[in-house]
C-alpha positions in Angstrom: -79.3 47.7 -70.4 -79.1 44.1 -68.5 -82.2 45.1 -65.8 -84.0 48.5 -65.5 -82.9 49.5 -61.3 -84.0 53.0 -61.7 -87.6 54.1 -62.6 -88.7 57.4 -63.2 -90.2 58.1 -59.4 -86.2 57.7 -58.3 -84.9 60.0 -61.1 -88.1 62.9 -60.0 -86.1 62.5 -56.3 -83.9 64.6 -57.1 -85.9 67.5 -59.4 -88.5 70.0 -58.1 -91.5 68.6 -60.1 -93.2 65.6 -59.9 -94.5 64.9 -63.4 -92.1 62.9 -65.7 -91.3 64.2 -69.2 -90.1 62.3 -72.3 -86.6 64.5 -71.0 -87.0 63.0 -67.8 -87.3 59.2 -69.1 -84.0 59.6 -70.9 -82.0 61.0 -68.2 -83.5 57.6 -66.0 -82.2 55.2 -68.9 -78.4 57.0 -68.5 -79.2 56.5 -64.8 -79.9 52.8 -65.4 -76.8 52.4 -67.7 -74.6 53.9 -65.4 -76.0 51.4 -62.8 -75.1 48.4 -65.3 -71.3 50.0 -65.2 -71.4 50.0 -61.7 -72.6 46.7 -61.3 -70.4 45.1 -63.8 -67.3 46.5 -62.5 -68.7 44.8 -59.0 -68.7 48.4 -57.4 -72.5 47.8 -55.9 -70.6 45.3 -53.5 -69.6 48.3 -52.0 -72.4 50.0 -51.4 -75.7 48.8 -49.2 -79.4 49.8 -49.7 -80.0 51.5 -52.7 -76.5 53.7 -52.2 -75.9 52.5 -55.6 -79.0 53.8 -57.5 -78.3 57.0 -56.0 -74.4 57.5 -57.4 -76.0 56.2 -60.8 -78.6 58.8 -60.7 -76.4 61.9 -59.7 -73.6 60.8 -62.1 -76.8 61.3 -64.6 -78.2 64.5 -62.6 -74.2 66.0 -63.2 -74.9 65.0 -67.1 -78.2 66.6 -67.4 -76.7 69.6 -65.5 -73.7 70.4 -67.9 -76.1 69.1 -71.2 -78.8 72.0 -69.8 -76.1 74.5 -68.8 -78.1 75.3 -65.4 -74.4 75.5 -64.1 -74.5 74.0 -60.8 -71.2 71.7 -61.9 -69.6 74.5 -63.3 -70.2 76.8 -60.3 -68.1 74.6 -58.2 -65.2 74.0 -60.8 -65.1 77.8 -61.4 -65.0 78.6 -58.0 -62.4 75.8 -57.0 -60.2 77.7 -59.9 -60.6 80.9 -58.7 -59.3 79.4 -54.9 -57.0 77.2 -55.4 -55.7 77.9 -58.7 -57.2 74.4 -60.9 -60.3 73.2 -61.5 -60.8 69.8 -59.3 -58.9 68.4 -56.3 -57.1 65.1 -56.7 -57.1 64.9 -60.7 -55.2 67.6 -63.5 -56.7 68.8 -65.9 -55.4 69.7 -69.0 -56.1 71.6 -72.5 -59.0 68.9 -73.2 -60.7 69.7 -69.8 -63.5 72.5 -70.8 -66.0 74.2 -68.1 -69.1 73.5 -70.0 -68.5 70.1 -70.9 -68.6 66.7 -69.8 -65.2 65.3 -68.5 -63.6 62.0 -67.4 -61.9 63.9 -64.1 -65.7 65.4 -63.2 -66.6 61.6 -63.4 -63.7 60.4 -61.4 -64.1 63.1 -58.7 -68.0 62.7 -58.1 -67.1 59.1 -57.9 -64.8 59.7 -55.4 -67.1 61.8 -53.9 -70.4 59.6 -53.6 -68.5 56.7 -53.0 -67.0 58.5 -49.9 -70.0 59.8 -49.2 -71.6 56.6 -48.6 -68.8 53.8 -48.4 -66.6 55.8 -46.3 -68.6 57.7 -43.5 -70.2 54.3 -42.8 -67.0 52.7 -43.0 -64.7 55.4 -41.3 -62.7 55.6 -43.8 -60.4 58.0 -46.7 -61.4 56.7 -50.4 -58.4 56.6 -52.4 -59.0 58.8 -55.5 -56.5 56.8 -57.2 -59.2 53.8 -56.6 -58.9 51.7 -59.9 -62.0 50.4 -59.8 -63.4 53.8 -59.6 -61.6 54.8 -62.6 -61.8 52.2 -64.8 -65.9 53.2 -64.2 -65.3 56.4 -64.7 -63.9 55.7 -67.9 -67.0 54.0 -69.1 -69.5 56.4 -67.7 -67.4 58.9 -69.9 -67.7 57.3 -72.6 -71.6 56.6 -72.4 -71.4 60.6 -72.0 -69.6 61.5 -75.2 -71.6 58.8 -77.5 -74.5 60.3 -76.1 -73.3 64.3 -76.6 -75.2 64.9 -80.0 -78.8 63.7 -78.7 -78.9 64.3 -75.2 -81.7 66.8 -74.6 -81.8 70.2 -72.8 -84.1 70.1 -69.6 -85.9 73.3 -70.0 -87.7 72.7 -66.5 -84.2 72.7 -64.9 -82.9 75.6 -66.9 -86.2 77.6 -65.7 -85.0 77.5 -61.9 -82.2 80.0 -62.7 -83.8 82.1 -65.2 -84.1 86.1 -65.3 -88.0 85.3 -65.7 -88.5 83.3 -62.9 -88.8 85.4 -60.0 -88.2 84.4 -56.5 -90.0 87.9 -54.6 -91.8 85.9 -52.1 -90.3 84.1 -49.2 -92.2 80.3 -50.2 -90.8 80.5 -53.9 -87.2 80.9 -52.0 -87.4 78.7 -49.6 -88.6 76.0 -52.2 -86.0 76.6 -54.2 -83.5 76.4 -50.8 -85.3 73.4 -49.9 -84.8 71.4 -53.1 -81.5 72.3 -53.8 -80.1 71.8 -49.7 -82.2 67.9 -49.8 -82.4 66.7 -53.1 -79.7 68.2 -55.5 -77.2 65.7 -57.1 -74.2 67.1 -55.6 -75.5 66.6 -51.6 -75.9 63.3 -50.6 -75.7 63.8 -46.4 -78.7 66.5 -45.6 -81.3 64.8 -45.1 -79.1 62.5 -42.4 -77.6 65.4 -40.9 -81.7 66.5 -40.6 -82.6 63.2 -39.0 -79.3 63.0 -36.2 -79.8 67.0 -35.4 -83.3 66.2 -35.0 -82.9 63.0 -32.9 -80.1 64.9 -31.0 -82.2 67.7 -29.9 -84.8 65.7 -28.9 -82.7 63.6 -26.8 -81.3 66.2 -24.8 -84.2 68.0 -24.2 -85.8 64.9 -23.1 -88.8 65.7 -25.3 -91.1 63.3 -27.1 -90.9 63.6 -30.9 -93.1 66.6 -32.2 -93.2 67.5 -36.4 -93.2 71.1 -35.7 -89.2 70.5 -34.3 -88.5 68.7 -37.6 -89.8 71.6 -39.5 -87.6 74.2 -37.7 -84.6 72.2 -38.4 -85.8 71.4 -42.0 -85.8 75.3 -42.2 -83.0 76.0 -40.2 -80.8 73.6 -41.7 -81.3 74.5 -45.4 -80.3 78.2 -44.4 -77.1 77.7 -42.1 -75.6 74.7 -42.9 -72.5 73.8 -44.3 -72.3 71.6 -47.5 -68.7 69.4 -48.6 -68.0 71.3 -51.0 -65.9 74.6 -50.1 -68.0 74.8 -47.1 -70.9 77.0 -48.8 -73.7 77.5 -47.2 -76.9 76.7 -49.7 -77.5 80.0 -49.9 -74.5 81.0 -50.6 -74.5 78.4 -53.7 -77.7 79.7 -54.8 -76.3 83.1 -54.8 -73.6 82.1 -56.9 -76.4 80.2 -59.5 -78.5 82.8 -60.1 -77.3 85.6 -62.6 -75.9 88.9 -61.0 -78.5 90.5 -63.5 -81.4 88.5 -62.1 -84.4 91.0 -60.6 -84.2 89.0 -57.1 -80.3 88.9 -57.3 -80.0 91.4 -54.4 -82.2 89.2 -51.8 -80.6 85.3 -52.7 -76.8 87.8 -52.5 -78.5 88.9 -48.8 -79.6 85.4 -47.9 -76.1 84.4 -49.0 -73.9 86.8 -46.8 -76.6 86.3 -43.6 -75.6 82.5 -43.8 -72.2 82.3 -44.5 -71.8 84.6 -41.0 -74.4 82.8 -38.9 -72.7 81.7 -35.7 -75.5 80.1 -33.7 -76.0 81.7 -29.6 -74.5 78.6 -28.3 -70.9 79.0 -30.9 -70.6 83.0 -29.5 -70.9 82.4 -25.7 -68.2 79.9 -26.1 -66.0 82.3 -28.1 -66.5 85.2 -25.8 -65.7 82.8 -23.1 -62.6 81.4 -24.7 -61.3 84.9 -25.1 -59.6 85.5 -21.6 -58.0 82.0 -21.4 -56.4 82.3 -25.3 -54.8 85.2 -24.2 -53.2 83.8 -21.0 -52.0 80.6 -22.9 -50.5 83.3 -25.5 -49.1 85.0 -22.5 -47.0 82.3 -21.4 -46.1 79.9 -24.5 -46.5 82.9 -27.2 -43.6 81.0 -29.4 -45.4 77.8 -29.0 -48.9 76.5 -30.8 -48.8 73.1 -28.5 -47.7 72.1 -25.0 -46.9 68.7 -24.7 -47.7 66.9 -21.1 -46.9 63.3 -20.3 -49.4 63.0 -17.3 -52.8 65.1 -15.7 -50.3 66.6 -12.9 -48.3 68.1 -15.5 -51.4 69.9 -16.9 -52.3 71.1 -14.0 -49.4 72.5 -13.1 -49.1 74.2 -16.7 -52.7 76.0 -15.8 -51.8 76.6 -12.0 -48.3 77.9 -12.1 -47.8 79.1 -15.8 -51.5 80.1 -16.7 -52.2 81.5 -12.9 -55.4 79.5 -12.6 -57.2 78.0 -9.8 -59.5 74.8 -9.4 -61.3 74.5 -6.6 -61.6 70.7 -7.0 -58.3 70.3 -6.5 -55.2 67.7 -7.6 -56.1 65.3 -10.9 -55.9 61.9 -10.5 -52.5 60.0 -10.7 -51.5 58.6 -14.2 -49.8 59.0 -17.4 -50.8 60.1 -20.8 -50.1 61.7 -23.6 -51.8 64.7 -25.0 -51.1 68.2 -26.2 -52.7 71.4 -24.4 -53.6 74.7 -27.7 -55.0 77.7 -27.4 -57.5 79.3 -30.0 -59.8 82.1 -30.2 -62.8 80.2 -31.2 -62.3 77.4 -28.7 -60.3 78.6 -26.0 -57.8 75.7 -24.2 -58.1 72.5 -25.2 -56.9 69.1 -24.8 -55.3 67.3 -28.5 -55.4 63.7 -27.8 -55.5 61.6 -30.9 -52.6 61.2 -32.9 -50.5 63.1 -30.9 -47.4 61.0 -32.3 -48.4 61.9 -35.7 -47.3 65.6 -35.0 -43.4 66.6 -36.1 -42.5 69.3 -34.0 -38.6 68.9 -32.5 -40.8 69.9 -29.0 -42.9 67.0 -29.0 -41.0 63.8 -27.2 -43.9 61.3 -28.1 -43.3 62.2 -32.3 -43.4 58.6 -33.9 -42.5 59.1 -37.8 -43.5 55.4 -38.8 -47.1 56.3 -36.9 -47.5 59.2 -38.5 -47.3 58.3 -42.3 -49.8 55.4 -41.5 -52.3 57.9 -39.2 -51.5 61.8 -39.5 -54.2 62.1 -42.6 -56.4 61.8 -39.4 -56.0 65.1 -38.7 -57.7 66.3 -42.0 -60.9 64.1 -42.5 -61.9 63.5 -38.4 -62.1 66.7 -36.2 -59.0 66.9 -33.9 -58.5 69.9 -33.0 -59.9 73.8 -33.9 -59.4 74.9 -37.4 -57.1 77.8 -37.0 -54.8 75.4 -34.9 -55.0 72.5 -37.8 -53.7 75.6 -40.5 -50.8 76.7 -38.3 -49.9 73.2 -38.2 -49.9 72.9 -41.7 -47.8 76.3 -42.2 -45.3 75.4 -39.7 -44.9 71.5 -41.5 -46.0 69.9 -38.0 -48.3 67.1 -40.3 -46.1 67.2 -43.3 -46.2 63.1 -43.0 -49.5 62.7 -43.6 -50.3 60.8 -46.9 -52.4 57.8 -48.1 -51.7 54.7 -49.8 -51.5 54.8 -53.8 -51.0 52.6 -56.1 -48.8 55.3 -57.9 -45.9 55.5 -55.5 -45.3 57.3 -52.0 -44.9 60.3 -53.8 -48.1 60.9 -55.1 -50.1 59.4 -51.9 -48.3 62.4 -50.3 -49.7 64.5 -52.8 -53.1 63.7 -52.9 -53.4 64.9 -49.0 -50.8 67.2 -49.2 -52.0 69.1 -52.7 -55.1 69.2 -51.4 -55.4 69.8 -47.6 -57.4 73.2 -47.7 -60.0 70.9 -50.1 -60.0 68.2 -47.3 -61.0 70.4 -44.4 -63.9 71.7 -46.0 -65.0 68.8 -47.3 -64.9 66.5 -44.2 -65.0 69.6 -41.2 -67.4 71.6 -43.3 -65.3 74.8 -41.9 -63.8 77.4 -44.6 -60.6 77.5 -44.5 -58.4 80.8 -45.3 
């Protein structure tokens, strides 16, 4: 090890206990090692802060994980399988690829993942999975993994959290649990952001002063509704999927599961019920049709005066071309489609650019365009089948990477489940 980054305080970040064990202080020196890979292979110059400390000390958090078989890892591989039919998005896997081991495509995906995670939200942009610099990393983080196979020590602490005898029949010792898992578990790097902007954003609106007991109630709330990257689970819902169907408290983190994964807050339900009456008079009048394409405001309202029967009291839109698409969904009743509207490949749309569209349809997967339900027709009816990124492998297999893994992509970066 060149210089020790990591101390034992940044490794107990990410656990539920505070005191450091001889267990503990081996998992930091991994964490440190894996910083020297990332530093030598220059990817800290892509990260600011200490981003970098924290890839080094999940990458050794998903070690300690699969070494103490508390499953977390393998909950997500197993029920990526059972969805989509292989184990990881982006990489195959092959006869050497085993659920309760270490693996190089585990390593290149959480690299991916973190360094999207950080680099690319702040950056705005798609990480390449085929990143070489990413893999030649991962292929020496794997390697420090399986030297390291023989001797690396079982964190009974860890395996505790999930056992039959710990019981979790009061709300605190579930809601601890919830807590630490939502904030500080390796695979989530973005809740305690999402904490700060909901936070922020509510207190903005409002036009209230800042008051702890509001960050508590998010803190809460939060941890039991929202939706994580991966698959779009709730917490809860991952929790429920940890702990052994045998497990004494099984029945209540199985309730807590199902109550979050259908929470639709007041605010999401009034708009739906609204949205109801309009979906069905767009359906009415363009039922073969998933998008209207206008050239101009006059043209829209004329598409919601004379085809949808509507009226508007404030009268004629103002003058002027532009190009956008006007959907229909149940969950968000008409809307406007705006951004790469080029990008779509329906013989119906006039403005269809096919050059545009392999450099900018992947838009449509990682930034919010449009409703869900709307962005899956799409797919089914081949309207974004130009979307692809840039790898170093060929056309081919940039096409692939989006393509192959779309459903994957919309969970991840909408944090909506996708049928």
């Amino acid at each position: 090890m060149k210089n020790i980054k990591i101390f034992s305080k940044d490794w107990l970040s990410l656990h539920p206990y505070v005191q450091s064990t001889p267990v503990d202080a081996y998992y930091t020196n991994i964490a440190n090692r894996i910083y020297d890979i990332l530093a030598a292979t220059e990817l800290t110059n892509s990260f600011k802060g200490d981003e970098a400390k924290q890839i080094a000390i999940r990458l050794a958090a998903y070690y300690e994980d699969v070494i103490s078989q508390t499953n977390i890892w393998r909950t997500f591989i197993s029920e990526f399988k059972a969805r989509h039919g292989h184990y990881l998005p982006f990489f195959e896997t092959g006869d050497h690829y085993y659920e309760d081991e270490a693996n190089l495509e585990d390593v290149r995906f959480l690299l991916w993942h973190y360094t999207q995670q950080y680099h690319g939200w702040r950056n705005g942009t798609f990480v390449n999975p085929d990143n070489p610099t990413n893999q030649a990393a991962a292929n020496m983080i794997y390697k420090v993994f399986c030297d390291e196979w023989t001797t690396a020590p079982e964190n009974e602490r860890m395996q505790a959290l999930f056992s039959k005898e710990t019981r979790y029949d009061e709300p605190k010792k579930y809601n601890d649990l919830l807590y630490w898992f939502h904030y500080h578990s390796y695979p989530v790097t973005d809740a305690n952001e999402e904490l700060t902007d909901t936070t922020k954003g509510y207190w903005e609106k409002e036009g209230k002063p800042v008051d702890p007991k509001d960050l508590m109630t998010f803190h809460n709330l939060l941890a039991h509704v929202s939706r994580l990257p991966f698959l779009a689970y709730t917490s809860p819902m991952w929790l429920s999927k940890l702990m052994p169907e045998d497990h004494p408290d099984y029945a209540m983190f199985k309730e807590e599961a199902d109550k979050s994964m259908a929470f639709i807050s007041p605010e999401d339900a009034k708009r739906r019920e609204l949205a109801k009456p309009d979906y069905e008079k767009f359906k009415k009048a363009v039922p073969d049709d998933l998008i209207v394409y206008m050239k101009s405001e006059q043209d829209f309202y004329d598409f919601l005066t004379q085809k949808l029967g509507m009226d508007f009291d404030e009268g004629l839109p103002q003058p002027g071309e532009r190009r956008f698409g006007v959907y229909a969904s149940e969950e968000d009743g008409i809307q406007l489609l705006t951004l790469d509207i080029d990008c779509i490949k329906d013989e119906k749309n006039p403005f269809y650019n096919k050059e545009r569209a392999e450099q900018a349809a992947l838009g449509f997967f990682i930034v919010k365009h449009c409703s869900t339900s709307i962005l899956e027709e799409m797919v089914k009816r081949s309207m974004l089948a130009d979307a692809q990124t840039k790898s170093l492998l060929g056309e081919e297999r940039g096409k692939d990477i989006i393509q192959n893994n779309w459903k994957f992509l919309v969970e991840y970066f909408h944090k909506e489940k996708v049928d």
